[in-house]
Every structure is written in C-alpha cells, then in structure tokens.
C-alpha positions as a Python dict, from the first residue, in 0.01 Angstrom:
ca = {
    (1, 'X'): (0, 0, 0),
    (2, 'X'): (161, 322, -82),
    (3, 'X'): (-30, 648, 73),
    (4, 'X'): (98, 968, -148),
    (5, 'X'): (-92, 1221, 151),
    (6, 'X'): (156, 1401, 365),
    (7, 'X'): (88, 1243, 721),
    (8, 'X'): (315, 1075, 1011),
    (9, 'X'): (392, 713, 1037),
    (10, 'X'): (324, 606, 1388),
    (11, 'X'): (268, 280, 1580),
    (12, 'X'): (-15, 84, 1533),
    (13, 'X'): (15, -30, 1900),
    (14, 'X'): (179, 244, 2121),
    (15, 'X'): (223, 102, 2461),
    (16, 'X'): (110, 393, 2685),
    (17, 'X'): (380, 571, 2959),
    (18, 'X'): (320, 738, 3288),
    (19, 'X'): (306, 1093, 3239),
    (20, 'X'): (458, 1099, 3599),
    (21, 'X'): (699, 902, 3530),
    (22, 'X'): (816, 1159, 3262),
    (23, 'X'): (801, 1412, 3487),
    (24, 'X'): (1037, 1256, 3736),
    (25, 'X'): (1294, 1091, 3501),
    (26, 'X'): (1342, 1464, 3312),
    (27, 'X'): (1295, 1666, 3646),
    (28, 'X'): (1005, 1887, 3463),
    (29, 'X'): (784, 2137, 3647),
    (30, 'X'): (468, 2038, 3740),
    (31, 'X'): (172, 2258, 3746),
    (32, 'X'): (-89, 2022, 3794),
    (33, 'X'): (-222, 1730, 3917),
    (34, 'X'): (-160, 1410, 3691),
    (35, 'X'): (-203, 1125, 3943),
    (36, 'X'): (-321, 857, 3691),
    (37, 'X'): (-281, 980, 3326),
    (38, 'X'): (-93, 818, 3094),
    (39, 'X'): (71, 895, 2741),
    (40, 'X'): (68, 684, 2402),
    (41, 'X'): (246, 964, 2197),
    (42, 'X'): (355, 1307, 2112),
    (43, 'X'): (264, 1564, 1869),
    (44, 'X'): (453, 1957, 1794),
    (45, 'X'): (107, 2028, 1628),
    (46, 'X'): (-220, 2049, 1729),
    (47, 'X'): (-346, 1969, 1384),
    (48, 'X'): (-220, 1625, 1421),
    (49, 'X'): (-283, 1544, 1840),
    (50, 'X'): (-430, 1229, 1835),
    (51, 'X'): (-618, 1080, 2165),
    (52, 'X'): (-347, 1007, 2440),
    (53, 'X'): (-92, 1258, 2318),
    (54, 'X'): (161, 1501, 2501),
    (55, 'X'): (106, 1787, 2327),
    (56, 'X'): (421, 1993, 2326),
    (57, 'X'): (427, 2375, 2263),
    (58, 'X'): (723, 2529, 2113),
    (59, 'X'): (780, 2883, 2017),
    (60, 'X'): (698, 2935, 1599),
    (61, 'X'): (781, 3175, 1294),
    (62, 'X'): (463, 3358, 1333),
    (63, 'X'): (324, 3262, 1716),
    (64, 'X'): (376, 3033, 2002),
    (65, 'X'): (238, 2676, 1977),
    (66, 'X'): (93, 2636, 2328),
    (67, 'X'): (-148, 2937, 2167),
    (68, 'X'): (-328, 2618, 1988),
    (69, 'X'): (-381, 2463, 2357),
    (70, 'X'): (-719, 2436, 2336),
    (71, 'X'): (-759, 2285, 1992),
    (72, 'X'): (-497, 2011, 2131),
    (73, 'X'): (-702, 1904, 2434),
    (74, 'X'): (-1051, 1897, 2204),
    (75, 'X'): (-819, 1632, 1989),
    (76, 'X'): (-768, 1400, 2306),
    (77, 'X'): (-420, 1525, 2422),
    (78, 'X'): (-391, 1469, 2797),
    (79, 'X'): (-100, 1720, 2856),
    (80, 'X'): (69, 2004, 2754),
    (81, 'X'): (496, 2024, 2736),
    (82, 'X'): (583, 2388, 2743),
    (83, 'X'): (807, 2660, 2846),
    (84, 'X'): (715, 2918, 3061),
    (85, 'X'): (536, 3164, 2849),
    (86, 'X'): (396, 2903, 2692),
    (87, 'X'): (258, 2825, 3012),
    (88, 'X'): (104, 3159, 3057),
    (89, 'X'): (-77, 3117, 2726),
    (90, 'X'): (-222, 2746, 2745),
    (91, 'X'): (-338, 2797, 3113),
    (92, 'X'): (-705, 2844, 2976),
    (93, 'X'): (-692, 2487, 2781),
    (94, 'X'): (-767, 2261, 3072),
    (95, 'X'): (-500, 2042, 3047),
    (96, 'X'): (-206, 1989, 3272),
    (97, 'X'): (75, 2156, 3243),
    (98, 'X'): (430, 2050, 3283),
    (99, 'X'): (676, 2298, 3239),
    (100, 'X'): (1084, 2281, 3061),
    (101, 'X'): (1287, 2585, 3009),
    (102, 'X'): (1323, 2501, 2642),
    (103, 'X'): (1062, 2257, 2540),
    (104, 'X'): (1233, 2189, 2159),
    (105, 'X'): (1545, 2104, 2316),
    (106, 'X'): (1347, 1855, 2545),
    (107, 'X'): (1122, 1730, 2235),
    (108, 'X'): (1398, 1456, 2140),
    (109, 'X'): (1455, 1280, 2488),
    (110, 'X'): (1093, 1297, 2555),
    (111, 'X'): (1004, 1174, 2226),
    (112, 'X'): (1242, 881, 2275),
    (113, 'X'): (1138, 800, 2617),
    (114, 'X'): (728, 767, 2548),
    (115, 'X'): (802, 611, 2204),
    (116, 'X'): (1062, 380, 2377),
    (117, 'X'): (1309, 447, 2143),
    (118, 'X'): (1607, 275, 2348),
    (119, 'X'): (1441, -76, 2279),
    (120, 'X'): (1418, -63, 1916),
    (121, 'X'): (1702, -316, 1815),
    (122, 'X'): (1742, -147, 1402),
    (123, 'X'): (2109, -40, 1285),
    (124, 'X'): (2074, 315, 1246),
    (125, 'X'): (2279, 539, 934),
    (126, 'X'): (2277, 869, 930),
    (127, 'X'): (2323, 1047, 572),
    (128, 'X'): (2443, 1417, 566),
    (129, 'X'): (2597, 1668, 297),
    (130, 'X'): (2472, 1939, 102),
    (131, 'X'): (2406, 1744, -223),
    (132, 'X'): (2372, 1334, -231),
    (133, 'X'): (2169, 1281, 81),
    (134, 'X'): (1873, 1136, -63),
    (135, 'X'): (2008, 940, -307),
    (136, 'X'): (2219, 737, -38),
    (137, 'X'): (1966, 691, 173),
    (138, 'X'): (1758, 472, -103),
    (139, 'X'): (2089, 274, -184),
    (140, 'X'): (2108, 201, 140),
    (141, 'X'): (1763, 88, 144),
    (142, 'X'): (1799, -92, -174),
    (143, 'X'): (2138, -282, -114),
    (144, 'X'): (1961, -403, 231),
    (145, 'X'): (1662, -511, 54),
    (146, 'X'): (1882, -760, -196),
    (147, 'X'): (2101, -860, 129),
    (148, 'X'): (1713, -984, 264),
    (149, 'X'): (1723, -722, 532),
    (150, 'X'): (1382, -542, 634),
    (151, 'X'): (1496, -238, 640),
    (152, 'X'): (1286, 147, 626),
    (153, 'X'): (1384, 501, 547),
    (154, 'X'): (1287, 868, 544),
    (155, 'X'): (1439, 1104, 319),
    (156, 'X'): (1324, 1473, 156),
    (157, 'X'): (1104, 1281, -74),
    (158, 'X'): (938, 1013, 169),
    (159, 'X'): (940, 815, 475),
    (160, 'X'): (895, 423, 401),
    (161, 'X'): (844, 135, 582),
    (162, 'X'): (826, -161, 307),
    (163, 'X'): (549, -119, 35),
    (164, 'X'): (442, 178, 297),
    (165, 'X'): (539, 557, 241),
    (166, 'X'): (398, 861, 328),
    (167, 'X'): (502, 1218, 106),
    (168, 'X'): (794, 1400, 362),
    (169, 'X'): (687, 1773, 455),
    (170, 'X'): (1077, 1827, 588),
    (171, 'X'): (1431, 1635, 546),
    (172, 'X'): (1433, 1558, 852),
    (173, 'X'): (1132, 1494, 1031),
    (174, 'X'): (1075, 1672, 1373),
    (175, 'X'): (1196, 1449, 1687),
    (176, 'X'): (801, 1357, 1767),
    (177, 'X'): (762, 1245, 1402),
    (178, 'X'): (1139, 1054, 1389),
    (179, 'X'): (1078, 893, 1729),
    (180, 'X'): (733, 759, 1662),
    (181, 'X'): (843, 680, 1269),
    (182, 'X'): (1089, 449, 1471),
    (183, 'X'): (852, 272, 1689),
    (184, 'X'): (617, 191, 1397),
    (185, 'X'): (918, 41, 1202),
    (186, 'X'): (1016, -163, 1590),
    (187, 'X'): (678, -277, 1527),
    (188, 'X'): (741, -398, 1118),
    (189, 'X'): (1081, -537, 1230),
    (190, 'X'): (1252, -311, 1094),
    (191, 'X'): (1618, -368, 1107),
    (192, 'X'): (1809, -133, 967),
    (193, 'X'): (1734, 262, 891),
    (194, 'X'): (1857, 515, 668),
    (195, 'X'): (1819, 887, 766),
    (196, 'X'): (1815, 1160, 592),
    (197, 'X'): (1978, 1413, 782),
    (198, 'X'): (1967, 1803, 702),
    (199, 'X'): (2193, 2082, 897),
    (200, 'X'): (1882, 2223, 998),
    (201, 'X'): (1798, 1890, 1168),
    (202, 'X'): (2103, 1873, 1409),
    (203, 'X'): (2066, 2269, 1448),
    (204, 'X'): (1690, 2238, 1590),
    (205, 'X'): (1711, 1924, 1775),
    (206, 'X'): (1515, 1693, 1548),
    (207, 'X'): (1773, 1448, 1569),
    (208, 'X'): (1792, 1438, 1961),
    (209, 'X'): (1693, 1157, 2155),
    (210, 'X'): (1869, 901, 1865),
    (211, 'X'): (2251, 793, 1827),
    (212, 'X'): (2380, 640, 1525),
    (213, 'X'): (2555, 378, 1449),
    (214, 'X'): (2715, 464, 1141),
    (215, 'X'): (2697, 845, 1002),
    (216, 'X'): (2831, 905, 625),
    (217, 'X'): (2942, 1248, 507),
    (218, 'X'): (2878, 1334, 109),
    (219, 'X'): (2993, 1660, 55),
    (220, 'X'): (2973, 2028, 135),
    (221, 'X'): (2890, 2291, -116),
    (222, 'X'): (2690, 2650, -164),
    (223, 'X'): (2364, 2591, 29),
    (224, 'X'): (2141, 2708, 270),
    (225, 'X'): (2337, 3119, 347),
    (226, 'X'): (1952, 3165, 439),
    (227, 'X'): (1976, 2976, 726),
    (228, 'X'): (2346, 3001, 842),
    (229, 'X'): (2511, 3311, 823),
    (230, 'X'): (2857, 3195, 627),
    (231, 'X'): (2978, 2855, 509),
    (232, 'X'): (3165, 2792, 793),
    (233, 'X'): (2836, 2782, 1019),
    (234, 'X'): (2722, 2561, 805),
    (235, 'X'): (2948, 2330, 826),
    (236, 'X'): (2968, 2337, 1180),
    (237, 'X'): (2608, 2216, 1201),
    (238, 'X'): (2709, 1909, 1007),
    (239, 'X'): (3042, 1860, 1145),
    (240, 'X'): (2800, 1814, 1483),
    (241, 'X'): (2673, 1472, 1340),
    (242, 'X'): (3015, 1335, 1404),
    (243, 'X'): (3020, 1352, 1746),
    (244, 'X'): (3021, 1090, 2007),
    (245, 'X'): (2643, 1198, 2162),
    (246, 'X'): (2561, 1155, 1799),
    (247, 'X'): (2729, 878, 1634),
    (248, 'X'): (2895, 601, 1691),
    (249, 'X'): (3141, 613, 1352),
    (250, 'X'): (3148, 799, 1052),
    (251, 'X'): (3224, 717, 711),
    (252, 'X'): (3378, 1028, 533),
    (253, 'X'): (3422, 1162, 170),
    (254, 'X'): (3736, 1367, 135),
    (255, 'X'): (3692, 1472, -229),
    (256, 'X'): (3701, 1831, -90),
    (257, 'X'): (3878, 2054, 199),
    (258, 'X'): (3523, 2021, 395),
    (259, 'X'): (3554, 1643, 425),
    (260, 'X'): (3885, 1641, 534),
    (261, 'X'): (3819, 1870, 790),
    (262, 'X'): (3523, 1650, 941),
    (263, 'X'): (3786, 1399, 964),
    (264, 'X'): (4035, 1640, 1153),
    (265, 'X'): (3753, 1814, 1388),
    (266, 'X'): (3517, 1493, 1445),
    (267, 'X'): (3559, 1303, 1764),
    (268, 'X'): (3419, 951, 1682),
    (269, 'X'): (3638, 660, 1438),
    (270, 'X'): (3607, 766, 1093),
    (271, 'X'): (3701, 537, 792),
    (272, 'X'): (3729, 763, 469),
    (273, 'X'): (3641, 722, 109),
    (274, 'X'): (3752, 915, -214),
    (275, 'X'): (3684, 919, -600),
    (276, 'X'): (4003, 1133, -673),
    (277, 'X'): (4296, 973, -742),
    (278, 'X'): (4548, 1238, -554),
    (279, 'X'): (4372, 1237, -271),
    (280, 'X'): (4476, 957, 19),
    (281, 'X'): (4161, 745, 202),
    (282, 'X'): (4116, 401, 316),
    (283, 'X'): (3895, 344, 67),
    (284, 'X'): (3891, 448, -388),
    (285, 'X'): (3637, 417, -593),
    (286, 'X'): (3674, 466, -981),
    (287, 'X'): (3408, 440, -1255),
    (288, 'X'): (3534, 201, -1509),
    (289, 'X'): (3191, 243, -1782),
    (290, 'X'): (2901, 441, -1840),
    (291, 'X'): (2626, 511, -2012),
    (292, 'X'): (2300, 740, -2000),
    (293, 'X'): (2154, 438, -1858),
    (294, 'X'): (2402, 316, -1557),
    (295, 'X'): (2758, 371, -1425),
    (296, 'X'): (2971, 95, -1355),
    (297, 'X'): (3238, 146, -1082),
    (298, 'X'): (3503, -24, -910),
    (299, 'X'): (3553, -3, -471),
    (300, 'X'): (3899, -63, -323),
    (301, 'X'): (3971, -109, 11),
    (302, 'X'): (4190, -210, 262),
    (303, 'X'): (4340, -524, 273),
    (304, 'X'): (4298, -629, -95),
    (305, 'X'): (3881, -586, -30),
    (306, 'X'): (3777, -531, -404),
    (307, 'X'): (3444, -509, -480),
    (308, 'X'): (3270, -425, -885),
    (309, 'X'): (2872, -316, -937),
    (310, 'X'): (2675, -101, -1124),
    (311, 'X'): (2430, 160, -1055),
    (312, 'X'): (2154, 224, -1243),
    (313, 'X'): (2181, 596, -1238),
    (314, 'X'): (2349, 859, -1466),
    (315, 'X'): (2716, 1016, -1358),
    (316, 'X'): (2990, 978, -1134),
    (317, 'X'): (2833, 1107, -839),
    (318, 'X'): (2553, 852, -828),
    (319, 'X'): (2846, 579, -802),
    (320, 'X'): (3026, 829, -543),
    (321, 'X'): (2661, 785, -339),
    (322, 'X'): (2636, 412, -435),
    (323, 'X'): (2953, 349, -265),
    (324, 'X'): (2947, 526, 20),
    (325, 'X'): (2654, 368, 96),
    (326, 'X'): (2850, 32, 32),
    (327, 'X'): (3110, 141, 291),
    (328, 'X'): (2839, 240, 555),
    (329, 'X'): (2748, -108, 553),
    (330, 'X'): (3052, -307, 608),
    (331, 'X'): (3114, -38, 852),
    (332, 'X'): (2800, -145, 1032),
    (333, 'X'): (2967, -490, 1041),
    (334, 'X'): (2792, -634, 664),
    (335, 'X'): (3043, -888, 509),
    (336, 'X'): (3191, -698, 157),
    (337, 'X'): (3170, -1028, -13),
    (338, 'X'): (2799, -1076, 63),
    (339, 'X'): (2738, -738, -58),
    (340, 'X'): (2898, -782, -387),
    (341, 'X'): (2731, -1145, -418),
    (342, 'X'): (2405, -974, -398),
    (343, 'X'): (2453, -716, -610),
    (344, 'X'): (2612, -969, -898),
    (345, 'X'): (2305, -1177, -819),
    (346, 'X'): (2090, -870, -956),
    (347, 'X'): (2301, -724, -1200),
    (348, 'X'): (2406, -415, -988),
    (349, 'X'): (2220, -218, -733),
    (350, 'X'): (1840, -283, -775),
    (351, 'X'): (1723, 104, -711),
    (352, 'X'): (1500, 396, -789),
    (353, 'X'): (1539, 689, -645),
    (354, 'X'): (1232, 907, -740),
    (355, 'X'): (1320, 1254, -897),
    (356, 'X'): (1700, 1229, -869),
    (357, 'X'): (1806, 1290, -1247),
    (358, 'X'): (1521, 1029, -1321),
    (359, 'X'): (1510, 985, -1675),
    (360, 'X'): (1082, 1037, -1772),
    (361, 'X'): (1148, 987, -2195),
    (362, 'X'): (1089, 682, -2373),
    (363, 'X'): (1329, 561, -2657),
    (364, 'X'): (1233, 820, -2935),
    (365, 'X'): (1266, 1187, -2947),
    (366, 'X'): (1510, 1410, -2678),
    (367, 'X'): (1616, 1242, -2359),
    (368, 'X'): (1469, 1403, -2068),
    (369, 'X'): (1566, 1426, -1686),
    (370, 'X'): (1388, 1530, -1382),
    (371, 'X'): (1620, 1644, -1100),
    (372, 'X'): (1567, 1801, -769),
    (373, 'X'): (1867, 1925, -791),
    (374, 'X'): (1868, 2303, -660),
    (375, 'X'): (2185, 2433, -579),
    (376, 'X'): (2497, 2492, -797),
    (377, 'X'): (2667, 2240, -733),
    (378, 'X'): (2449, 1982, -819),
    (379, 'X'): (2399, 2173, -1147),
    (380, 'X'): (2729, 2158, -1228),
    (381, 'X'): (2755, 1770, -1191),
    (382, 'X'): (2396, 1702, -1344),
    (383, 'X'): (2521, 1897, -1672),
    (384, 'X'): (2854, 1744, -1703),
    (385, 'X'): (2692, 1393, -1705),
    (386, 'X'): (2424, 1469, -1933),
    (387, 'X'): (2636, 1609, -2165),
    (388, 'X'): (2852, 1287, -2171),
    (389, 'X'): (2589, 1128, -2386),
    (390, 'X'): (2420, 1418, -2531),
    (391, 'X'): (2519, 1388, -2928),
    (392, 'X'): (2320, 1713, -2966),
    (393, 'X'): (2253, 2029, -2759),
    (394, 'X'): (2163, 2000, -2403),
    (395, 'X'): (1869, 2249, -2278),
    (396, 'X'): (1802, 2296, -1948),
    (397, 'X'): (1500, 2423, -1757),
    (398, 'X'): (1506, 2548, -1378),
    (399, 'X'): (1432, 2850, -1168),
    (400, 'X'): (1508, 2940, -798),
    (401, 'X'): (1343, 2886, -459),
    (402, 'X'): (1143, 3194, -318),
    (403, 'X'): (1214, 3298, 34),
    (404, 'X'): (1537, 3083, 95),
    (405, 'X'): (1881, 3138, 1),
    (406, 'X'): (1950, 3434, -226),
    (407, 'X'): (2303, 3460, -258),
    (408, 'X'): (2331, 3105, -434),
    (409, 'X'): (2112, 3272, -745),
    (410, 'X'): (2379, 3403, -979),
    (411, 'X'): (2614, 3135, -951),
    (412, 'X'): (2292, 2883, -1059),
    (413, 'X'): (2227, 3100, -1340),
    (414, 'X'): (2580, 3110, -1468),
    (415, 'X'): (2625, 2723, -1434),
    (416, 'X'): (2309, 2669, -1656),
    (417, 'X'): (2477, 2896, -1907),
    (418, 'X'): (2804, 2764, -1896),
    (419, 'X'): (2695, 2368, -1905),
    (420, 'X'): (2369, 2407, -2127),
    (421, 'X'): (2330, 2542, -2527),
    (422, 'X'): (1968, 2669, -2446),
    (423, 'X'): (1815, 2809, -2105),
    (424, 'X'): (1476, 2832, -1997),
    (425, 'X'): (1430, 2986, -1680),
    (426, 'X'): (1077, 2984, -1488),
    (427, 'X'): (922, 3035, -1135),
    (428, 'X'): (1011, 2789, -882),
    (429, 'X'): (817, 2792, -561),
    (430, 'X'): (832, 3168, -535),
    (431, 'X'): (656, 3143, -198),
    (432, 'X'): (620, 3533, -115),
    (433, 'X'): (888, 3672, -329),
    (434, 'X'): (828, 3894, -655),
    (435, 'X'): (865, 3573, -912),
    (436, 'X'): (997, 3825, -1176),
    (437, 'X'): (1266, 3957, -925),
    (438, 'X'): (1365, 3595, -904),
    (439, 'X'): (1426, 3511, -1295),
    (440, 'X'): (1557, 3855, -1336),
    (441, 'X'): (1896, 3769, -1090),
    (442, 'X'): (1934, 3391, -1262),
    (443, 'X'): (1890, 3568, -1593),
    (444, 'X'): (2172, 3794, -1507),
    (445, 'X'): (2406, 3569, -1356),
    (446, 'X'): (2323, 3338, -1705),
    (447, 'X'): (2431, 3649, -1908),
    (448, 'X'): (2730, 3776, -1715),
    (449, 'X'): (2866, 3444, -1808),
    (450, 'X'): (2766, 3350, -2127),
    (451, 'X'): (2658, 3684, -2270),
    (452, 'X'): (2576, 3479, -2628),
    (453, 'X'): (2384, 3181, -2425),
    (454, 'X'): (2069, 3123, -2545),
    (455, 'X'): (1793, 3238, -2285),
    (456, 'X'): (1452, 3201, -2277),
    (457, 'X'): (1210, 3367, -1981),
    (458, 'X'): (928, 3195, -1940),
    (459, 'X'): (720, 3240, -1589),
    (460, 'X'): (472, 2947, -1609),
    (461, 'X'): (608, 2609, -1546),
    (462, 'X'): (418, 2423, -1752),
    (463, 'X'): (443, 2605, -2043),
    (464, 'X'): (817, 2642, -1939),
    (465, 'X'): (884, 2285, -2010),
    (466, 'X'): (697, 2294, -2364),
    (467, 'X'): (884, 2564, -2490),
    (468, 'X'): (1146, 2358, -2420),
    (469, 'X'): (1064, 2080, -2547),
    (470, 'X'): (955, 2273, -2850),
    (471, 'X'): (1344, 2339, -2891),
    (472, 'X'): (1464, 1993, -2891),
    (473, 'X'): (1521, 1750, -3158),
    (474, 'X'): (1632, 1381, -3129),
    (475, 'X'): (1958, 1350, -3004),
    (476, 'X'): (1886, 1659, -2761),
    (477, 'X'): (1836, 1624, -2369),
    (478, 'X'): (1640, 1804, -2153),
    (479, 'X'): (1739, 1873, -1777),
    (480, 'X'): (1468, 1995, -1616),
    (481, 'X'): (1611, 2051, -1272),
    (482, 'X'): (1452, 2193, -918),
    (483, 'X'): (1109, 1996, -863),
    (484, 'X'): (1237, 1642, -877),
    (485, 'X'): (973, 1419, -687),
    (486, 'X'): (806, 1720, -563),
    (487, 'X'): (377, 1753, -627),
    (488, 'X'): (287, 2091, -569),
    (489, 'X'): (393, 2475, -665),
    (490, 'X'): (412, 2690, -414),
    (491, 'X'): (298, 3059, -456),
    (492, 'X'): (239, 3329, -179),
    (493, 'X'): (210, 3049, 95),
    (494, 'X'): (-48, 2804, -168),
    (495, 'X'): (62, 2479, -300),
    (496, 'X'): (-42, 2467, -617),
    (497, 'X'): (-60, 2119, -736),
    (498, 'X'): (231, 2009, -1000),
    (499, 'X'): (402, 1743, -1059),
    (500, 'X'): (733, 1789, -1365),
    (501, 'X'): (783, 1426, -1405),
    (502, 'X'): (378, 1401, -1451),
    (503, 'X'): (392, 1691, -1696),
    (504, 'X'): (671, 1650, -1875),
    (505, 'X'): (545, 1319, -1937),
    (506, 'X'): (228, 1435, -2087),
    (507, 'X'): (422, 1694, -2308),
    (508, 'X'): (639, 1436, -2454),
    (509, 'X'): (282, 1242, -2512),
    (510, 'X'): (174, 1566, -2696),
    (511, 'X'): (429, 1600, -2857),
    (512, 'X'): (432, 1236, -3026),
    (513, 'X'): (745, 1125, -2853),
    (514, 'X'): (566, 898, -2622),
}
C-alpha cells in the first residue's frame, strides 16, 4: 500500500507511559495534578494530536504553539509540554501543564522515552551533505533489501516502511515524528534505517533523543546562506553529526577541503572514502563504464577488499553515493563479499530513487531528466553527465526557490549557461517573493557568463517545459532541474498542485514522442 498524503507514520500499538513518570525521570515542572494519566504519543502540532498525546508547545515563525492549547485538548491530548510563556498562554486549555525551560530542546529525549526508542534493536545510518543525501539513503535501502534485510527510510522525498510511504513535509522529520516513525518500524521489524539528515535537523534538535551507528558524510557545497550566516556555520552544524552523543562512527568523503576537515575536527572513528585519485583514504572508488543508462564502478579497500557493481543511475556522483553507501554497511559490520554477491546476483544495485536525475522519456525523441537538484553544485555535476551522452545540444530548464537562500542565485544561473546550449528559466516555488525579481537575478548571472547563451524567460512552469521541449530535436536532452519528486507549486504560501515528471510526461505524449 503506498499512501501519497503528507501524514506521520506512527505505531499501530503504542504502549502507553506514565506521564509521571516523565516528569520525574526529566525533572520537569509540574503545574498540575496528573495522578493517573498516561501517554501513548507526542505531537509539535495540534493539527495532528491524536487521543493520548503530550502535546508539546514550542515557540513558531509567526506565534507560540501552546497558543493552539485548546484545539490540542478537544483532539484527546492529555498534557501540555511547554516553556514558561507558553505556560502563561495554554493555562485556559484545561490540560495539565508541565513545564521545561526550552521545550524543543526537550522534544527529542521525551520523544524517545514515550516512544521507547532505546528498545528498538534497528542499525541506524545517518546520511548528511549538502548534495547526495537522498540518493544514499535509497541505496542504502535498496542494497539491504537484496542482502534480505527489512529495512525502512525517510528522506526529503518520503518516509517508508516496506510497500508503505507517506510524502515527507521536511528532510528531517521533527523528533516527535522521527521517534514515533521508529517505533512503527520496531513494530514492522525493521532492522536497519537510513536517515536523511539536514543541517537544519542537528541545528533544531530533530535528531535528539537518537545515536547512530554509522553516520556518512557526502559533501559540502553553496547551500542554505539563508539559514546560516557563512559557510563555515554551516558546516559546523554538520560537522556536529560526528560527534560521540551523535554517532557512533562515521564514514567520510574527502573529495574536498570540507571532508577532510570532518575527519580532523570529528571526535568519533572515521574510515574515509575518495573518488580522486590524488587524494589519500582508506577506501577508492573509480568508474570504469558508463552510459545514460548506468555507471559501472570499481571499490577498493583495505586489505585487498575489491568489490565491482553497477548503478543504475546517470554520472559519477551517483556511483560516489552508491559506494558510500557500500562502505556504511561493512562499517556497520555487513560482510563486503555478501554485498557484492548480492549485487552480482541482480546485476548491480536494484534502485529507484524518485526525482533524482530520473530519466521520464521513452526511446524516441530528446532524452529528458527530472532532477531536484537546486543548488549549484548539483547543477554543475547534473550537466557534465548529461552532456557525456548528449550527441546534440543540451537544454536545461530550472528556476530558484522563493524565500530561501539568495546569494546562491547568480552562480545557478551562470552554471546553466556555462553547461547548457539553451536556457529556460521559470518560477520555482516563489513562496512570497516577486517571481519576476527571481528570474531577473538567474537571468543575469546566465548572461554575465555567457553573454551569447541562449535564454529564454518563461514564468509558467508548464508552459516552461513545452517551450522547451519545443526546442529539442532527437539527439537533444532536456534537464529539467529543481522539482524532482516534488507535487505541488508553491505561490504566496499556496501549493499549487504540479508534478514535472507528470507533466513532462504528458508533453512528450503531446508531442508524439511517447
């Protein structure tokens, strides 16, 4: 069963917890009487309390949740975890009150302490990096799969247990979401998890309450300035996963000065992993074929450990993922051999990673890829691959995020330029910005680079995409990057539904190439 509505994964059986017991094992504040009640689960928002919850109010963007009290206790929660103006504002809600100085700080330990997180016997891998994140996480889940291990995942695109997934609203889910994601998977018999996590995630504690066992590092590039105020901050926030209260060892690329330094700074056994050939780590890969179909690589490691596969994914950086996700696992203890017995077995790495340069054309007309790809970086390596088995021109279709990082604009709009023969830039997820203010800056940083490139400015997605299309031949490829698995378009604070690999599926049908 696969359920495409955003919504939390939780346990079908939740074995309930004294709320005084929570009280007394975190030393919380007590401002009434709770002789008696018991909790099943927790919830950050009232919208999705369900009977038996601890409903915990944090302070928001726009307004403090324990405002939303009252709505909470007419869904069945049976307590509110707050701080102390939150207190102030939920004392009209009629439910008890315990009181934290920072209640998101608490959220992880509490979370793992209703939802019993300490029992659950899974392997646990931790995923983070500017660019790569996702796509590991699947090969993780996919390599465990042909090993015959149950295993579950949640990622930017979806969590999954199985044949069951649910669409991801964040990265990283909050801790009450991760921690009760967890116990439903205890319940599945789940034994191994990849996770998917962001910067943001270790900066705002939606990782507490969890330590992994093996944490893998991609890579480190131009993201996120919205949130952090230099790259340096940023990478501080990830160097954090590599720490002993998070992780128990780390697996490291040290393609680039940031990965290198992780290994320097971190404070937990590292074993490192490289595709460059002048760069020194315990483990090489190299990619040895390719086509616009796979890429076939080669892992060496120590002590004459050898190990050949293919992905089925376009570029170098998809076998970068595939193996790192290969060395997470023997890391975790998996035998190399079995691994690479499997994965002979199936004729490489049995995996789909939805909206991750996923090719959407059929075997006439231009080749077309849909890539969530969104910051330069992964532009860069998206158009370098493409054009490896592009006989004609490559034209590429994007725009920028609204309301998140600005300062990564130009530099987008002068890789398109650089890498691509035709641009089409349109609106992507403006949110509350000016949409035309938006193309304007990628338009400029396309011309400053190429002033010759050939640009096209076209504001409606849909129509984006035709006009594109409308420029390509056989022999051409499209990237269409930005949306990837995403459903919806989001303008001044509506999601408008849209799915690109839906609609550029049903241009190339109008098109006759499908």
């Amino acid at each position: 069963m696969t359920n495409s509505a955003p919504s939390a994964l939780r346990p079908q059986h939740p074995v309930p917890r004294s709320l005084s017991g929570l009280v007394e094992e975190f030393n919380l504040d007590l401002r009434d009487d709770i002789d008696g009640l018991e909790v099943t689960g927790v919830s950050l928002s009232s919208r999705t309390v369900q009977p038996g919850d601890l409903y915990v109010g944090v302070p928001g963007r726009n307004s403090h949740g324990a405002t939303f009290a009252a709505g909470a206790a007419e869904a069945g929660a049976v307590a509110i975890l707050t701080d102390p103006a939150g207190a102030e504002l939920a004392a009209h809600a009629g439910l008890p009150i315990v009181v934290t100085p920072d209640a998101r700080a608490a959220l992880g330990a509490v979370s793992a302490w209703i939802y019993r997180t300490d029992e659950n016997p899974a392997t646990l891998f931790a995923v983070t990096g500017t660019n790569g994140k996702t796509s590991v996480v699947y090969l993780l889940s996919a390599i465990l799969n042909q090993l015959g291990i149950v295993s579950g995942l949640t990622s930017t695109a979806e969590r999954r247990i199985g044949d069951i997934a649910v669409t991801s609203n964040l990265t990283t889910p909050e801790a009450s979401e991760l921690h009760a994601l967890l116990a439903r998977m205890r319940e599945a018999e789940v034994r191994a998890v990849g996770i998917e996590v962001s910067a943001q995630a270790l900066s705002r504690h939606r990782v507490d309450g969890l330590v992994f066992d093996v944490a893998g590092f991609t890579n480190l590039s131009h993201d996120h300035l919205d949130d952090y105020d230099a790259m340096e901050d940023y990478f501080q926030a990830k160097l954090e996963l590599f720490s002993p209260d998070r992780s128990r060892r780390g697996v490291v690329t040290v393609d680039s000065d940031w990965g290198r330094r992780i290994v320097d700074e971190c404070r937990i056994p590292v074993t490192t992993l490289t595709t460059r050939d002048d760069v020194d780590a315990d483990w090489r890969m190299r990619v040895v074929a390719e086509s616009a179909l796979f890429t076939e690589f080669v892992l060496e490691g120590p002590d004459g450990r050898r190990l050949t596969a293919r992905v089925p994914l376009l570029g170098w950086y998809m076998a970068a993922n595939a193996v790192l996700a290969i060395v997470m696992l023997v890391e975790s203890g998996f035998d190399l051999g079995a691994i690479e017995h499997a994965l002979g077995r199936d004729g490489g790495i049995d995996a789909y990673i939805p909206g991750r340069a996923e090719r959407v054309s059929g075997d006439r007309g231009p080749l077309v890829y849909i890539d969530y790809g969104h910051s330069p970086d992964a532009f860069l390596n998206t158009l370098e691959a493409i054009r490896k088995f592009t006989p004609g021109r490559v034209i590429m279709v994007f725009g920028a995020d609204g309301d998140r990082d600005t300062t990564k604009r130009a530099e987008m709009g002068a890789i398109a330029a650089r890498g691509a023969d035709v641009v089409v830039i349109t609106d992507f997820h403006p949110r509350f910005e000016d949409p035309a203010a938006i193309r304007a800056t990628l338009i400029a940083g396309a011309r400053e680079a190429v002033p010759d490139r050939e640009v096209h400015e076209v504001a409606d997605p849909r129509t984006a995409f035709r006009t594109a299309l409308a420029l390509a031949q056989e022999g051409d490829s499209i990237l269409y990057a930005g949306p990837g698995h995403e459903d919806y378009h989001e303008v001044a604070g509506v999601k408008i539904p849209y799915s690109a690999r839906d609609d550029a599926r049903a241009a190339l049908r109008e098109a006759g190439w499908l």
